[in-house]
KEKE-3310 file (N, C-alpha, C; in steps of 0.2 Angstrom, whole numbers, plus 5000, padded with zeros to 4 digits):
npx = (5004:5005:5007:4998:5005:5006:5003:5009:5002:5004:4999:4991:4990:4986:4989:4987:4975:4965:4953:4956:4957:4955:4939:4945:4956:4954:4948:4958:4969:4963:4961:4973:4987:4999:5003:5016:5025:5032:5035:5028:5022:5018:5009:4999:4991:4981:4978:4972:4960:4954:4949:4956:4963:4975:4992:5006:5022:5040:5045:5059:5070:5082:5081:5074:5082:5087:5075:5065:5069:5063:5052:5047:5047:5037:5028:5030:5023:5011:5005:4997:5003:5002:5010:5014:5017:5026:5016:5004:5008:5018:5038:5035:5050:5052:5053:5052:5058:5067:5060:5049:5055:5062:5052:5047:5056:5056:5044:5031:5016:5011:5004:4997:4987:4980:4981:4982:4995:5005:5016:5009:4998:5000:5003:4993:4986:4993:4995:5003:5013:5009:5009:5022:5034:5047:5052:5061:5063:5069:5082:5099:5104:5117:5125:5133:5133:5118:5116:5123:5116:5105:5109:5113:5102:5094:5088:5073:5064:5050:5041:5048:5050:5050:5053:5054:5061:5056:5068:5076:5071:5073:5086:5087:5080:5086:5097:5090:5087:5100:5103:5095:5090:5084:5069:5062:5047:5037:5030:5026:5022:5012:5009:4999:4983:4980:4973:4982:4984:4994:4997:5009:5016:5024:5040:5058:5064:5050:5045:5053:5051:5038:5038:5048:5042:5035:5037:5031:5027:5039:5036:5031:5028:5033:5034:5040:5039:5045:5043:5043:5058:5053:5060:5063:5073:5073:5071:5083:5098:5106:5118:5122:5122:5130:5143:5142:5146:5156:5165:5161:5170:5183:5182:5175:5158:5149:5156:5158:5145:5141:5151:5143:5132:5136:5140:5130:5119:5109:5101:5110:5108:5099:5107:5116:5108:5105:5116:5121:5112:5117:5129:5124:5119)
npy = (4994:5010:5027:5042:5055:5070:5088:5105:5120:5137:5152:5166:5180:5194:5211:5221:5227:5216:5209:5206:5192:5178:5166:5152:5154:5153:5142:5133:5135:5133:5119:5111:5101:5108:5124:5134:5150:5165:5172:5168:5173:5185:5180:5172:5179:5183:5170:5170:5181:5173:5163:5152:5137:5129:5119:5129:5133:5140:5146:5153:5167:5163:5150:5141:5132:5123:5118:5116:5101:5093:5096:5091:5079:5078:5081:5070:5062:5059:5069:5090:5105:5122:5136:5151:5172:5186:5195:5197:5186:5173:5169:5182:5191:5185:5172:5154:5150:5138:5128:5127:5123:5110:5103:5103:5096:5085:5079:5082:5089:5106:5121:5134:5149:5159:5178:5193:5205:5215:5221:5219:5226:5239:5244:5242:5255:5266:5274:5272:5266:5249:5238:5233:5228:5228:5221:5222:5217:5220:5234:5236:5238:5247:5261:5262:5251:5248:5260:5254:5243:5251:5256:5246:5242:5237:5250:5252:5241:5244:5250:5252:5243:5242:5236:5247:5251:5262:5267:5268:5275:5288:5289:5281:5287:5297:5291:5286:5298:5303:5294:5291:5306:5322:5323:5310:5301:5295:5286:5285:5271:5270:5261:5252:5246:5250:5260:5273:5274:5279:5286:5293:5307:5312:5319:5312:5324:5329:5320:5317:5330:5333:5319:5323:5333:5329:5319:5309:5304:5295:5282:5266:5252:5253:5254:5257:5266:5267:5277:5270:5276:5294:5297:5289:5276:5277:5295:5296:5303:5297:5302:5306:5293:5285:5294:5290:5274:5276:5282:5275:5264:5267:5271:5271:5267:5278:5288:5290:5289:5303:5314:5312:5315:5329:5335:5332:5337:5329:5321:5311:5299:5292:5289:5282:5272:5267:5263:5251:5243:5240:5235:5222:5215)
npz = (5000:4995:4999:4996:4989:4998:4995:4993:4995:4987:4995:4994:5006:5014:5011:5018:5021:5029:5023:5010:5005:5000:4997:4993:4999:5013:5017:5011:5021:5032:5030:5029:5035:5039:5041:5033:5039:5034:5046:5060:5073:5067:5057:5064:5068:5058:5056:5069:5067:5058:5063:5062:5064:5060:5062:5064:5057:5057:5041:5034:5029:5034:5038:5028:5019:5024:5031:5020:5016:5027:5025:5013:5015:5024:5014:5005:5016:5014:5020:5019:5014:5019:5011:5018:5018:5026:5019:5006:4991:4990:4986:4980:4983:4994:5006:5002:4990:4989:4993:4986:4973:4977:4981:4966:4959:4965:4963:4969:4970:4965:4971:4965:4976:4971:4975:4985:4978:4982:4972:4960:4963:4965:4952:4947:4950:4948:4937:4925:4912:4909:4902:4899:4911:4922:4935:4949:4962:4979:4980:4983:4998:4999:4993:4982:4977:4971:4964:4951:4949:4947:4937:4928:4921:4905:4890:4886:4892:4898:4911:4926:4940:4960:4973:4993:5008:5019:5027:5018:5007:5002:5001:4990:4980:4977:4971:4961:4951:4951:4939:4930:4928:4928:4925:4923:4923:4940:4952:4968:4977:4995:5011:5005:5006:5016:5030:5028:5015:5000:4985:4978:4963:4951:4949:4955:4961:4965:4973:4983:4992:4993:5005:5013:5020:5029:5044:5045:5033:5028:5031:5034:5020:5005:4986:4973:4955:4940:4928:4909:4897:4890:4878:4861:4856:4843:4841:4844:4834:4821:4818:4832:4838:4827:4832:4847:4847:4841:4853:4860:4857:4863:4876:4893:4893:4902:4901:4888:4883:4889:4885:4871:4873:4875:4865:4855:4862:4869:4882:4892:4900:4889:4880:4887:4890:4877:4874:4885:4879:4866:4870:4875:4863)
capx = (5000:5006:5004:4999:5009:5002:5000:5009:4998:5008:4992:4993:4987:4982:4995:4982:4966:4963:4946:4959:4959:4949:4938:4948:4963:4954:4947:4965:4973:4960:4962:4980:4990:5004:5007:5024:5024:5038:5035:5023:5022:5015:5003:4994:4985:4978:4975:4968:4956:4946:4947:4960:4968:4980:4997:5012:5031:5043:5051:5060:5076:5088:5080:5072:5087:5089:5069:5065:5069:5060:5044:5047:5048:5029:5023:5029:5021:5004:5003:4996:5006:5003:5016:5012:5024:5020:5009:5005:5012:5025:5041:5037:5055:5047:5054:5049:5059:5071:5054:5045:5059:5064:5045:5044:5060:5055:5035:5028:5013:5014:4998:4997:4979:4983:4979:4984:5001:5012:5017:5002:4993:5001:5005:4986:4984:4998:4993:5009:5015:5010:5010:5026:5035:5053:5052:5069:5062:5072:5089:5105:5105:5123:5123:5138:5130:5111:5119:5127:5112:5099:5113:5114:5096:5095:5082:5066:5061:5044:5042:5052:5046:5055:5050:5059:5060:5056:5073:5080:5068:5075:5094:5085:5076:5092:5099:5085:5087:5104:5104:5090:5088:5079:5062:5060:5041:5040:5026:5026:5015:5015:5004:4993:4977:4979:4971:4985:4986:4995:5001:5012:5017:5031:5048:5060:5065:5044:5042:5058:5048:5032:5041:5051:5035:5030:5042:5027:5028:5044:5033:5028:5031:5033:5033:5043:5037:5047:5040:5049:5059:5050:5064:5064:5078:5073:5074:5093:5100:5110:5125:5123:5122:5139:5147:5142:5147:5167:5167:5163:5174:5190:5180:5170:5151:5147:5161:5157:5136:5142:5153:5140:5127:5136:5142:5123:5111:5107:5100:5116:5104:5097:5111:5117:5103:5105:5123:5120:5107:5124:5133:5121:5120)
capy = (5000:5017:5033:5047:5061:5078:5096:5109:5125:5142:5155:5174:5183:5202:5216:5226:5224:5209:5208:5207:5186:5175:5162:5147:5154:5152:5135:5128:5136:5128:5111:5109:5098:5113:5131:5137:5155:5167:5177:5164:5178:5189:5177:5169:5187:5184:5166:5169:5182:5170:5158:5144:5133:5123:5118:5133:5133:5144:5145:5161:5166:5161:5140:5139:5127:5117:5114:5111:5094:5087:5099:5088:5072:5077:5080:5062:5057:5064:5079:5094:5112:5130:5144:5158:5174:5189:5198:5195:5181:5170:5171:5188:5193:5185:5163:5151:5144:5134:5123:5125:5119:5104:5099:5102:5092:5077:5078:5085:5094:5114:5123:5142:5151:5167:5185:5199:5205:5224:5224:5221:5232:5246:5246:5243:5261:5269:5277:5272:5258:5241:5232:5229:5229:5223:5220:5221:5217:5227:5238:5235:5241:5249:5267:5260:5243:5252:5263:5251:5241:5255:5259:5240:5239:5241:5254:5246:5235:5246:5251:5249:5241:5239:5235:5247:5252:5270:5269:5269:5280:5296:5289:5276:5293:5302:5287:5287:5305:5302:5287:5291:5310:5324:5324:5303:5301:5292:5286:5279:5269:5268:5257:5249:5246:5250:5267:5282:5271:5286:5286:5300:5306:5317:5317:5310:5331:5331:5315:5320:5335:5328:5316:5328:5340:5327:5314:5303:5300:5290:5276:5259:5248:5254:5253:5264:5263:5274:5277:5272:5284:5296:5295:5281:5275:5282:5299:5297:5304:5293:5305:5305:5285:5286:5297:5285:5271:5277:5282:5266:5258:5270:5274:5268:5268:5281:5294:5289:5294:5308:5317:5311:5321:5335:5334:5333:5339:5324:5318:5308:5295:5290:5287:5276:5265:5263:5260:5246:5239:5238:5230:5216:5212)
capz = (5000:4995:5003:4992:4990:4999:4989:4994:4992:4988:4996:4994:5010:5014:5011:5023:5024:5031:5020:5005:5006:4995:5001:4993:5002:5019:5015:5010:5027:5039:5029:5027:5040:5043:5040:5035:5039:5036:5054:5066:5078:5063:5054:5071:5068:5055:5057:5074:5068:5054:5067:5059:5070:5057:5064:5062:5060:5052:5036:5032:5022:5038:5040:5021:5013:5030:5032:5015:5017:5031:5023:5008:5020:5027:5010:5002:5019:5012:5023:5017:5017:5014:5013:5016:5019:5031:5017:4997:4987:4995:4982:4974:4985:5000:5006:4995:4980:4989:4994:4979:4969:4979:4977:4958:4958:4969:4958:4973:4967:4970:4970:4969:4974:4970:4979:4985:4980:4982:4967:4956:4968:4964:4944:4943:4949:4946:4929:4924:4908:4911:4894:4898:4916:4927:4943:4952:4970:4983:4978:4986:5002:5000:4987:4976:4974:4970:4960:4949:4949:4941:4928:4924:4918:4901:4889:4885:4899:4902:4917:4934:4948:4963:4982:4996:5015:5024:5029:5015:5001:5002:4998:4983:4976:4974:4966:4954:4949:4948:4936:4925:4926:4934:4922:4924:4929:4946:4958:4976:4981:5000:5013:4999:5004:5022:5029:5023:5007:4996:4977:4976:4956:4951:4948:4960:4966:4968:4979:4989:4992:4999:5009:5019:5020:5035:5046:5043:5028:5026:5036:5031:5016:5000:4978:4969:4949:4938:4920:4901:4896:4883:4870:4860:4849:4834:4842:4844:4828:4817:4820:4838:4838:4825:4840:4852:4845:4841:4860:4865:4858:4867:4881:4896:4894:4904:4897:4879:4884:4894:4878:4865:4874:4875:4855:4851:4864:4869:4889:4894:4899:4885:4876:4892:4891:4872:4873:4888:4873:4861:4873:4875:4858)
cpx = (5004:5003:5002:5000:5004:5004:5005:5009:5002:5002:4996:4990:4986:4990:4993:4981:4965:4956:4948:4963:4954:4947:4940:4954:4963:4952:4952:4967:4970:4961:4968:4983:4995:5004:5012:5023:5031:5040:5030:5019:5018:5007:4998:4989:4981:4974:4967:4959:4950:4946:4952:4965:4974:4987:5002:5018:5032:5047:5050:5068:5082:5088:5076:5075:5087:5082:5066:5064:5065:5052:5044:5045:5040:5025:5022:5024:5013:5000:5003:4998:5005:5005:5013:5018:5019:5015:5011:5007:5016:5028:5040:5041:5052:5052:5050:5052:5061:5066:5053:5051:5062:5055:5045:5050:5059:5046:5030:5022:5012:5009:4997:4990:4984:4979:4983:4992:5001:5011:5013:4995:4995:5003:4999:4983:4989:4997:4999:5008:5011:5011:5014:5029:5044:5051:5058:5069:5066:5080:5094:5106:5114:5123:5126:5132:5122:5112:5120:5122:5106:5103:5112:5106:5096:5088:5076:5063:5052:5044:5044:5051:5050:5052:5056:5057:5061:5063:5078:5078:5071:5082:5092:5083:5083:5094:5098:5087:5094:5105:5102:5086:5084:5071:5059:5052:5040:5033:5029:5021:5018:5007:4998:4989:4975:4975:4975:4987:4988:4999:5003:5017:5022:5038:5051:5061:5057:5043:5047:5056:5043:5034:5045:5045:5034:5036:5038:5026:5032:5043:5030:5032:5029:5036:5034:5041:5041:5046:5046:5052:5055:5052:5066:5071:5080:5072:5081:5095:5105:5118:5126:5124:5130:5143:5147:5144:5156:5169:5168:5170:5183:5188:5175:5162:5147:5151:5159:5148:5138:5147:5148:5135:5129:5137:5134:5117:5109:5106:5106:5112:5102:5100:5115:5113:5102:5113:5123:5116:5112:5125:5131:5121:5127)
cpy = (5006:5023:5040:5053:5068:5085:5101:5117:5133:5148:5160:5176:5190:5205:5221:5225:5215:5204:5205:5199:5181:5169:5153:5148:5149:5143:5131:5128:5132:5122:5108:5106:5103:5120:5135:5144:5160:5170:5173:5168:5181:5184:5173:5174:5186:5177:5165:5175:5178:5162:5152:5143:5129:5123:5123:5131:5138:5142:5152:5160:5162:5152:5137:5133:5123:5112:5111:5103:5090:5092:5094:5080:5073:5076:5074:5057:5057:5068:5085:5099:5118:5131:5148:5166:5180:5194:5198:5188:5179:5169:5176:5192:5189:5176:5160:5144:5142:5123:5121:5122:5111:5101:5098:5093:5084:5074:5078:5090:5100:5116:5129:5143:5157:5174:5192:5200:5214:5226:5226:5226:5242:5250:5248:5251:5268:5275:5276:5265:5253:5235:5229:5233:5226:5225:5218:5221:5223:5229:5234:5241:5250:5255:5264:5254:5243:5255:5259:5245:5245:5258:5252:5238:5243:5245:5248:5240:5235:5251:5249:5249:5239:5241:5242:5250:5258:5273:5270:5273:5285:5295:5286:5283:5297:5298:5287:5292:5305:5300:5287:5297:5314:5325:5319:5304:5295:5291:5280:5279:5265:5265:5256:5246:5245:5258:5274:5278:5278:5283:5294:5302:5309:5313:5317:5315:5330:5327:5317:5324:5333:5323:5319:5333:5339:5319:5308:5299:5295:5284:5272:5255:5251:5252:5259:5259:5269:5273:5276:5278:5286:5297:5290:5281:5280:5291:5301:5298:5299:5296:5305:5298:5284:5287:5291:5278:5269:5278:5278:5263:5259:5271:5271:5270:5274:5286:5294:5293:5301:5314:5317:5314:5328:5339:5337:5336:5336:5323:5311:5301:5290:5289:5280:5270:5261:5261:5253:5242:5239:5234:5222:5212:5207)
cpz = (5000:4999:4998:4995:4993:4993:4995:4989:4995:4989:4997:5000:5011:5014:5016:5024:5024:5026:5013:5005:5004:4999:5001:4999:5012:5021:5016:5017:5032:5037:5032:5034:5043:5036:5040:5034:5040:5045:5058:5068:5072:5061:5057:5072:5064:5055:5065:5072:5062:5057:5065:5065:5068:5062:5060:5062:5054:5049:5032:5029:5028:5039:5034:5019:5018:5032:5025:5014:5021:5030:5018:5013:5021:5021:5006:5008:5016:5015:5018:5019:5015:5015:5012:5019:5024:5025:5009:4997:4990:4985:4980:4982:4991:5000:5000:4991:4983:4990:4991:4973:4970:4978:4970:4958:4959:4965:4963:4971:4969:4966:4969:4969:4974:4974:4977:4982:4977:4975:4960:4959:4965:4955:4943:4944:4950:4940:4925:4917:4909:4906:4894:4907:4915:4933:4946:4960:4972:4981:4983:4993:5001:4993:4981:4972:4970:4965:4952:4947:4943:4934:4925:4919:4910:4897:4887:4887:4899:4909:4926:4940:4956:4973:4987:5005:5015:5025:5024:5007:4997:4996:4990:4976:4971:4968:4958:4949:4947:4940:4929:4925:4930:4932:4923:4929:4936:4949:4963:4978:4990:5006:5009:5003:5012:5024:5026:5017:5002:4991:4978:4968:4957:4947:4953:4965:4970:4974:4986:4994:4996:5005:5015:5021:5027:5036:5045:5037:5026:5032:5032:5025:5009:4993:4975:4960:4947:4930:4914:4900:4890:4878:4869:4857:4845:4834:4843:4837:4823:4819:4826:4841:4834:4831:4844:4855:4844:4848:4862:4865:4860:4873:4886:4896:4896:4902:4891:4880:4884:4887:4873:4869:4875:4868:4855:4854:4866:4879:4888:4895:4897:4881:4880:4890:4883:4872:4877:4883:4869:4864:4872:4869:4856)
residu = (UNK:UNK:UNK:UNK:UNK:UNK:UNK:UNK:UNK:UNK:UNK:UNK:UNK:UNK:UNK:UNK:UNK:UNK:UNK:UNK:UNK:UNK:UNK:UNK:UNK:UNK:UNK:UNK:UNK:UNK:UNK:UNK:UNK:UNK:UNK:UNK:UNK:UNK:UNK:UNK:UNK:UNK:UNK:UNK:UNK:UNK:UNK:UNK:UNK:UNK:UNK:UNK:UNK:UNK:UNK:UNK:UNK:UNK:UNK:UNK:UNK:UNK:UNK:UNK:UNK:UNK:UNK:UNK:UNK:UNK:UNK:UNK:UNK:UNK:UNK:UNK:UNK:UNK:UNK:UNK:UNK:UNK:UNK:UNK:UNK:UNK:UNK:UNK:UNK:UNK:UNK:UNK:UNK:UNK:UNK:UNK:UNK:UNK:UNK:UNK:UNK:UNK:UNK:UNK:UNK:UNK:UNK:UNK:UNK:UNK:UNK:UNK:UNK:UNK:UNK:UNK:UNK:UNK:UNK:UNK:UNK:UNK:UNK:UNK:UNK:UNK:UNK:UNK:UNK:UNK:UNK:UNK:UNK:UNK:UNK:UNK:UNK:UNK:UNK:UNK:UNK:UNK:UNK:UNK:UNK:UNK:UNK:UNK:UNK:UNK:UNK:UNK:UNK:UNK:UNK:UNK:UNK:UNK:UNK:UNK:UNK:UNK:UNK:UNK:UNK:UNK:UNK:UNK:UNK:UNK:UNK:UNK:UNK:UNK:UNK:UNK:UNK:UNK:UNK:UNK:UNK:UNK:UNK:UNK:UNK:UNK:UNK:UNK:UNK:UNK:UNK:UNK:UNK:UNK:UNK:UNK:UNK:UNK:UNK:UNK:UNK:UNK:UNK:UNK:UNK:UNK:UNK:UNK:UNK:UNK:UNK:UNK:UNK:UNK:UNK:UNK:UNK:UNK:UNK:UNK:UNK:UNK:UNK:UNK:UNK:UNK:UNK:UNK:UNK:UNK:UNK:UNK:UNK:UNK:UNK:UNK:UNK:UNK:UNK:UNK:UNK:UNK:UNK:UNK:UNK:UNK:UNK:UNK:UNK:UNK:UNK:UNK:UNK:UNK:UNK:UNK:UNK:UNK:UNK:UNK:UNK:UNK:UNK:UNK:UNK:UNK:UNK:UNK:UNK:UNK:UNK:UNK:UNK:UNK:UNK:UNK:UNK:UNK:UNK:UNK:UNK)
# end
């Protein structure tokens, strides 16, 4: 006699509001034999207030690769598990894959219910792009490494999605501004879909700006979106792209833009981002 293999179900949770959690999700979470929860302590809140009793444990980034395993051992027993993270989609930047991978690998069935999550939260009203996105979760704590990061992205992606902390906004703004100019359109989105839920628009100077207006503001969890750029390609001149092109190949990337915008007129940026777009090819 075999034992059939259990499900582990990847379930979204609220990013706020608590009302923001579908009724499959609540269904799976009271069934399921265990609850892996990135923060116990956090998610017993939410469990406690729709009444679920399922069994808890943690899995987060520091005991993810080491429990994996014996979460996989419960699932071949034909225990049932949901992940879940402390708010949104589990894996979008959040625990996860090292789990969900070892499942696909062993043919463990992986389930997602889908919900709430940050980042789709915030494009959909945004006013911003969507047709086309990147999503580059959270920056590099460290300026250089951040820095060196938002130049490495090349032009035509869409628009730029990117997770970040209160404590660290102000510095990522500047970054921004630096990187990709000070006209770039910009929103933040900050506590989604909780009471001061605020979209704030602008260019990085304006947001800077409202943010300091009030110590409050640089509170909570925040979704910085920052718009395409509005010249394309084929606004770069033929002669400015020649230029561009003879620099490179004497001169580092950012020198060779930085001359060829001056030659022509040209936003130094926009030359950057099609020069990274050579490179690649």
């Amino acid at each position: 006699m075999t034992t059939e293999t259990g499900q582990l179900y990847i379930v979204a949770t609220p990013i706020g509001n608590l009302a923001d959690i579908s009724q499959r999700a609540l269904d799976i979470l009271a069934r399921v034999d265990w609850i892996a929860a990135e923060d116990t302590r956090h998610s017993s809140r939410l469990l406690q207030h729709y009444g679920i009793q399922s069994k808890l444990l943690a899995l987060h980034d520091h005991n993810e690769k080491q429990r994996a395993a014996s979460l996989l051992e419960k699932l071949q027993q034909g225990q049932s598990i949901a992940l879940i993270s402390d708010a949104g989609t589990p894996l979008i930047s959040d625990p996860g894959y090292s789990l969900v991978r070892h499942c696909q690998q062993a043919g463990v069935q992986v389930v997602p219910v889908p919900g709430a999550c940050a980042l789709i939260a915030a494009l959909s009203a945004a006013g911003l792009p969507t047709d086309q996105f990147l999503f580059i979760g959270f920056l590099a704590a460290k300026q250089q490494q951040r820095l060196n990061q938002l130049q490495a992205i090349p032009a035509g992606v869409g628009t730029l999605v990117c997770y970040e902390t209160a404590r660290r906004i102000q510095d990522t703004l500047q970054d921004v501004q630096q990187v990709f100019g000070h006209e770039r359109e910009l929103v933040l989105a900050k506590e989604l879909t909780k009471t001061f839920e605020h979209f704030a628009r602008g260019t990085a100077e304006d947001i800077l700006q409202w943010l300091q207006e009030d110590a409050k503001r640089c509170q909570g969890e925040m979704v910085l979106m920052i718009a395409p750029t509005a010249k394309t390609e084929s606004e770069i001149s033929e002669a400015a792209l020649h230029t561009l092109k003879l620099l490179m190949a004497e001169l580092p990337l950012k020198k060779a833009a930085a001359l060829t915008a001056e030659i022509h007129g040209l936003k130094k940026n926009a030359l950057y981002q099609h020069g990274l777009s050579l490179q690649q090819k």
